[in-house]
N, C-alpha and C positions, 0 to 999 in steps of 0.2 A: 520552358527549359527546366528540367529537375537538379536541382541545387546538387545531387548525389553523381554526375557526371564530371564536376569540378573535383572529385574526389580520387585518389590513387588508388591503386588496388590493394586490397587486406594483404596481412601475410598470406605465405601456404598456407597450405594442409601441413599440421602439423607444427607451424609455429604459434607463438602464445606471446600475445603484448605484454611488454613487462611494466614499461612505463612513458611519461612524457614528458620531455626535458626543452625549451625552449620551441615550443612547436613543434618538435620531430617526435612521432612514436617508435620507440623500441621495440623491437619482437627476437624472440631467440628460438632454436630450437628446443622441445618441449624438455627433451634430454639433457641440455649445454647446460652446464653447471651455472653459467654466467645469466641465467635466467633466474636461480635462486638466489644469486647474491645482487643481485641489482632489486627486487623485490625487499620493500624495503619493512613491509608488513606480512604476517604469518598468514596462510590459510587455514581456515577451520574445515574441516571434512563434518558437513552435514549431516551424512551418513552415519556416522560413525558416530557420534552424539547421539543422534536418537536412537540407536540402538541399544546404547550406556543406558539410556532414561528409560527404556522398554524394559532393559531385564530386570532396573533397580526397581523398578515399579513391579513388576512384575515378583520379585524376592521379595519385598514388603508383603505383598498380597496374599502370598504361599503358607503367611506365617498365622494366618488368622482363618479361622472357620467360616466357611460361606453362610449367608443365612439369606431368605428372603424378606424383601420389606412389607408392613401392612398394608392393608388396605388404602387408610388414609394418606399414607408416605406414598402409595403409587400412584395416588391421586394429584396431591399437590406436586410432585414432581412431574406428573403429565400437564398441568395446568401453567408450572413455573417455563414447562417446554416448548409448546405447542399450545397453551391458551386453549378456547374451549372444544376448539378439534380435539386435542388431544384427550379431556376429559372421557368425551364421549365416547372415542376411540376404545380409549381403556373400558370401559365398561360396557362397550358393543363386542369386543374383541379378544381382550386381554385377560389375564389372571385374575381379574378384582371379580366379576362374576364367579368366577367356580370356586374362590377362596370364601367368598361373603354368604353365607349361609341366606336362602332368600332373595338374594337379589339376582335372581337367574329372570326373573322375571320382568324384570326392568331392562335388559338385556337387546329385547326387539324394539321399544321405543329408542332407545338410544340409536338404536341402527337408523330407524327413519330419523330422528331430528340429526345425527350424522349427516345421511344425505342430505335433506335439506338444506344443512347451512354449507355441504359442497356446494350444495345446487347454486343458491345466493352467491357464492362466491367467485361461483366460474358464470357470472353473470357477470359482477364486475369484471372478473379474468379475460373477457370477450375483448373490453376495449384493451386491457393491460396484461396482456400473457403472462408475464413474468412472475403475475401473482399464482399462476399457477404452479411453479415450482417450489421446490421444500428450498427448506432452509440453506443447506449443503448446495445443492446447484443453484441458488442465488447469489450466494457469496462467490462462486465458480464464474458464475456468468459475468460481473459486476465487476469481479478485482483486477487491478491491473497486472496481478500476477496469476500470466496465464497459467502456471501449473499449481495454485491454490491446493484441488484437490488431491493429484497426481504428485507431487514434489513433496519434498521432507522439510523445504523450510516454507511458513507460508507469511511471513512479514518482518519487518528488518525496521530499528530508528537508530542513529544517533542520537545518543546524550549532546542536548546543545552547549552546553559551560566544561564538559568533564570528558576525556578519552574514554568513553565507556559505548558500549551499545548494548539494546536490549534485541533477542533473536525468539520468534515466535515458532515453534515445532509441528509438525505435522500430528504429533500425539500432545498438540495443546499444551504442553510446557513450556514456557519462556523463559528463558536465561538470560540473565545479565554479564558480559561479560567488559572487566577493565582492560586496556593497555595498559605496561610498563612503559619508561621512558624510553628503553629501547626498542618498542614496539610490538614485545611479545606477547603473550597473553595472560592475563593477574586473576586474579579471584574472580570466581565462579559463584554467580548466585541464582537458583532456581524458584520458580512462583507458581504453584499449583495450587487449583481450587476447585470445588464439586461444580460451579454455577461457569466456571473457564475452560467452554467448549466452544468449538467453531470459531476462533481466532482469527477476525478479520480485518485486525487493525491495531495498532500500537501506538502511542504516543507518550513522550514525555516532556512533563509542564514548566514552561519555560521560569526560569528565575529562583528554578529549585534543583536542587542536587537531588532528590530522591522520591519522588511521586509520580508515574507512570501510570495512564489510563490503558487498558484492554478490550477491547470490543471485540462480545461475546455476543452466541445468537441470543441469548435471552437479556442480558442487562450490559453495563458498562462496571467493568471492577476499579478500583482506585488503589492501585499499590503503593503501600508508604515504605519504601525501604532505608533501613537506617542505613546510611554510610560507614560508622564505626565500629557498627553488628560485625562480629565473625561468624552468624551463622548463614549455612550455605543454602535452604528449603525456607522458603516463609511460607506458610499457611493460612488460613482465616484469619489469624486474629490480628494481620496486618493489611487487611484489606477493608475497603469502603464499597458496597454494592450499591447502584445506581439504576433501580428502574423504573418502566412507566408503561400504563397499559398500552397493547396492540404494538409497542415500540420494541419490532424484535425480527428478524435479527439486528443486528448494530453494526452496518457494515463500514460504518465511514466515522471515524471521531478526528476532533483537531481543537488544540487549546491555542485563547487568545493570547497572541504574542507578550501584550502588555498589562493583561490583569487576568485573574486567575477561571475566567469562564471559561466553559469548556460546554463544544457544538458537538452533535452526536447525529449521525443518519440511517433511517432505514426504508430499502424499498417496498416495504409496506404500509410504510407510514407517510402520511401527504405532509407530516410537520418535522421543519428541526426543530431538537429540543438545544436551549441553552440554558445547560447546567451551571448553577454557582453554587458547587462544589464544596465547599466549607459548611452549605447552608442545608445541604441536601435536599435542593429544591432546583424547579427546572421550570421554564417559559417556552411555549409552545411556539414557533414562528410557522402558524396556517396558511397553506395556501395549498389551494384545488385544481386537479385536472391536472395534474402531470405526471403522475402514479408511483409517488413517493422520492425520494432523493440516494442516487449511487455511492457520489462520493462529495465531499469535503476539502475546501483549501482555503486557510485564513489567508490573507497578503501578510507579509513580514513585517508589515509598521502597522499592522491591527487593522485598518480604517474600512478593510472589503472582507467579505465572504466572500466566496464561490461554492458556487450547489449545483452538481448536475444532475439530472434527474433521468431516469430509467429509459424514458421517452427523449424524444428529439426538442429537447429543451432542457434551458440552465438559468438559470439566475447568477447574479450578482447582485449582495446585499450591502449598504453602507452602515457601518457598524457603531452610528452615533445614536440616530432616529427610528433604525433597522428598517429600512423604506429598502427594496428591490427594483433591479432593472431585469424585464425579464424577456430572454431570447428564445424565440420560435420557429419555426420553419424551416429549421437542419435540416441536412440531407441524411441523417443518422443521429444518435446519440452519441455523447461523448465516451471518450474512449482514458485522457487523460490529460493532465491539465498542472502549470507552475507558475510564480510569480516571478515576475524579477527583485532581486533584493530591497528595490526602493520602496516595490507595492505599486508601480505606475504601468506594468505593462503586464499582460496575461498573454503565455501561450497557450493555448490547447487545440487538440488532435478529434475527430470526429471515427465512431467504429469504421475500418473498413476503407479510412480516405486515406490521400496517399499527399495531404497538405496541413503544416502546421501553421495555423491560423495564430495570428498576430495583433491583441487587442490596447491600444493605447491610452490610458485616461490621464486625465486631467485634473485637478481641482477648480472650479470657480471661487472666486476672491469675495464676489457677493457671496455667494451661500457653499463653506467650505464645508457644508456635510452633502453636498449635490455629487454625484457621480457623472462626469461628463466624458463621453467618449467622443475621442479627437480623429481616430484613424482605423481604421481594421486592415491590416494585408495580410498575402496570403507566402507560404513557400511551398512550393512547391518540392517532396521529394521521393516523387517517381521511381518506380522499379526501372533499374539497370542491369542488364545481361554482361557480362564480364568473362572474358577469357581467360583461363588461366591453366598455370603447367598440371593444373589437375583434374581441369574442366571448364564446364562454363558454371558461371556462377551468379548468386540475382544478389544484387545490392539495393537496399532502400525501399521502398512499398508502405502499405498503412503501418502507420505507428502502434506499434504496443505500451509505450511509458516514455516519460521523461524527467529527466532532474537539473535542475542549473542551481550551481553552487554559489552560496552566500557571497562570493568576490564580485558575481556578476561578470567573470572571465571567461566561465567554460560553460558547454550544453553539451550533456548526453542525453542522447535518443538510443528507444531498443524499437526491435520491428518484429512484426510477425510472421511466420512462416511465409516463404523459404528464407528468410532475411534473418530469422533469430538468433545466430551464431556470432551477430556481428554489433556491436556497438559503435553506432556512429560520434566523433566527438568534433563540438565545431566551438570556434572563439567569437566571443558573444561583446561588443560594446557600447556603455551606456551615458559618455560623457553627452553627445550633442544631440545624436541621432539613434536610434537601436540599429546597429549592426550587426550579422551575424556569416561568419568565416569556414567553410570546411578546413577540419586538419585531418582526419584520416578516421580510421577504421579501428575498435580494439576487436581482437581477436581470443577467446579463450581456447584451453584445452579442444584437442580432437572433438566433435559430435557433441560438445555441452553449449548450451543455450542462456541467455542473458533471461532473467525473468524478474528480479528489481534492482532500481539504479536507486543508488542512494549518496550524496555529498557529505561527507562533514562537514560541520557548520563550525565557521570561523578557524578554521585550517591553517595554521601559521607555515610558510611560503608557499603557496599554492593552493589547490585544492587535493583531494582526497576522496576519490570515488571507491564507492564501494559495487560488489556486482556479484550477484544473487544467480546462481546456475541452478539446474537442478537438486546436483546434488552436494557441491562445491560452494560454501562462503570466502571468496577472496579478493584483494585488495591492490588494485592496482596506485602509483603514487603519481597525480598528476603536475609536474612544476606547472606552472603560471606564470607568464610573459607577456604584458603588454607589446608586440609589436605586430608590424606591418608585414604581413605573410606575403612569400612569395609562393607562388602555386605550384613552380616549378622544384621548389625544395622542401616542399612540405609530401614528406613520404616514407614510408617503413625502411627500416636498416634490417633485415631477414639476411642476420649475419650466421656464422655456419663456424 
């Protein structure tokens, strides 16, 4: 039976969850004034941001004389890109031939060792496809936000100590932006840089108010931004660049909870790198055959990694000895993947299935750095057809993402088409047993879609989901209740 048939039906068409107050979800008409005032935080229009940062970028540029780069600057910057493809490229293809007096002639060799090292490449590519794709549809393929390439925002964190978050733009600009105490929006701060393209990941390191890592196709950036700064743009000279050969693009980063390393993934590369960051130095963690790592998830008390890898295989690593448990013969590769607050239970979701798997560990008392798994279940939550005053409508299917907030009270799920309109939110507990409760549906705007779910971390009365649309940054406020649901009153008020 699918978990999502215990569930009530969304609002209309045309209502918008506002919020959730003791188990019951809110929705109002999109129009009703009583939808803005019960919204207890602001929306940011996506949109409309990055259009501000197109023009302003765009007026800066207007004001200087185009020129073209040398030789050498085309080179290292094809090399800083693309590595030795790229090299080649440029000098098979590109302007560096017709500008370099003489080297027209080196022009036809380039073209053969070109092909060749495609050729080699799409040897290995036979067993691992995915190495076949550029950088841009790797990151496309891989993230859990499905509109990556498509969408204006393409990655979202919470500051974990401070109301702030950082927002990752479709034209690569990151902003930092604070809460006030009334929840409106404070100072603005932007982070742009020549090497922070293809933006596939954000993180900021815990135990500090002002250093955020970026994962870009070619390196990992370290931004140091000062808190007491009033200036609004940082540029190079507040940044730390991070890289390492063949490690590129950088689609997964995540820093340890409790000491300053910081884990980096690429699916091109068969190793994670763990960076110690201060030292500017990195340890390769080797392993073969599974055609590089997706994505990235420390647990909350440091002790596990998780690594999923491109192919129908993960790991779990224990974070004393760095020894791995590793999983094979899915039915798919993973899709997305959370911890519980404690660090004792992992959900995650497989591409394409339509069940959140449910992994239980333990410590042993003899050897407290051993990884011991006690339980695996499964939930099931099936597409359901639904009738409604505006049609029929599908509820629930393969999972696209999840988040469960640091209280360990709530889970959001998003799903994939035809189901993306909808966020599921269920009541999750962790004193005896792991339990988990449907409460209902959130619902946004007309025809916009959930693409990432994000908690505030340590959220004083409740939790605090955040939810990523297209084109739409906004804020629903979740209360938090310990109690025993009844099925029968757990359901939308699509008051009028």
């Amino acid at each position: 039976m699918s978990l999502i048939e215990a569930f009530c039906n969304p609002p209309s068409y045309g209502f918008v969850t506002v919020c959730e107050k003791n188990a019951q979800l809110l929705a109002f008409d999109v129009l009703d004034s009583r939808a803005k005032e019960l919204a207890l935080f602001p929306e940011l229009n996506a949109a409309v941001e990055l259009m501000r940062a197109s023009w302003s970028k765009e007026s800066a540029r207007a004001a200087f004389v185009e020129h073209s780069d040398s030789a050498r600057k085309q080179l290292l910057k094809a090399w800083f890109e693309h590595g030795l493809t790229g090299i080649l490229d440029e000098i098979a293809y590109g302007q560096f031939a017709e500008q370099t007096p003489g080297m027209r002639f080196i022009s036809h060799p380039a073209r053969f060792a070109l092909w060749f090292v495609r050729w080699i490449n799409s040897m290995h590519g036979f067993l691992f496809p995915h190495l076949a794709l550029s950088n841009g549809d790797l990151i496309s393929e891989f993230s859990t936000n499905p509109m990556w390439k498509d969408g204006f925002v393409r990655c979202f964190a919470w500051h974990p100590h401070v109301p702030e978050f950082a927002i990752a733009m479709k034209d690569d600009f990151v902003h930092i932006r604070s809460l006030e105490s009334n929840g409106s929006l404070a100072v603005e701060r932007t982070l742009k840089h020549k090497l922070q393209k293809g933006v596939a990941d954000i993180a900021w390191k815990p135990l500090s108010s002002s250093i955020l890592a970026v994962a870009c196709q070619s390196c990992v950036l370290i931004w140091k931004i000062d808190p007491l700064s009033m200036a609004t743009h940082l540029w190079s000279s507040a940044v730390q660049t991070l890289t390492h050969p063949g490690h590129c693009p950088v689609i997964s980063i995540a820093w340890c909870p409790d000491e300053g390393l910081l884990v980096s993934a690429s699916p091109t590369d068969t190793s994670i790198l763990v960076w110690n960051v201060a030292m500017d130095d990195c340890v390769p963690l080797k392993r073969f055959g599974s055609g590089g790592s997706a994505f990235l998830k420390w647990s909350p008390d440091g002790s596990k990694l998780f690594s999923a890898c491109p192919s129908s295989v993960f790991r779990i690593w224990e974070c004393v000895n760095w020894t791995c448990q590793k999983w094979t013969k899915l039915l798919a590769r993973c899709q997305s993947a959370c911890w519980s607050p404690d660090g004792k239970i992992l959900l995650f979701t497989l591409h394409d299935e339509e069940v959140i798997y449910s992994l239980t560990f333990q410590s042993d008392s003899s050897n407290p750095t051993a990884l011991t798994k006690t339980q695996i279940s499964a939930i099931k939550v099936s597409a359901v057809n639904r009738d409604t005053e505006t049609g029929l409508i599908s509820l629930g299917g393969p999972v696209q993402d999840m988040a469960w907030d640091s209280n360990g009270e709530r889970l959001a799920v998003s799903f994939m088409d035809p189901s993306a309109q909808f966020v599921a939110i269920f009541q999750t507990s962790l004193e005896t047993i792991f339990e988990i409760i449907p409460i209902g549906f959130i619902r946004g705007r007309p025809d916009e879609t959930a693409t990432i779910l994000s908690f505030r971390p340590k959220f004083v009365g409740g939790s605090l989901l955040t939810i990523v649309s297209l084109a739409v940054l906004y804020f629903e406020i979740v209360v938090s209740r310990a109690l025993h649901l009844n099925f029968e009153n757990v359901c939308y008020e699509n008051s009028v």
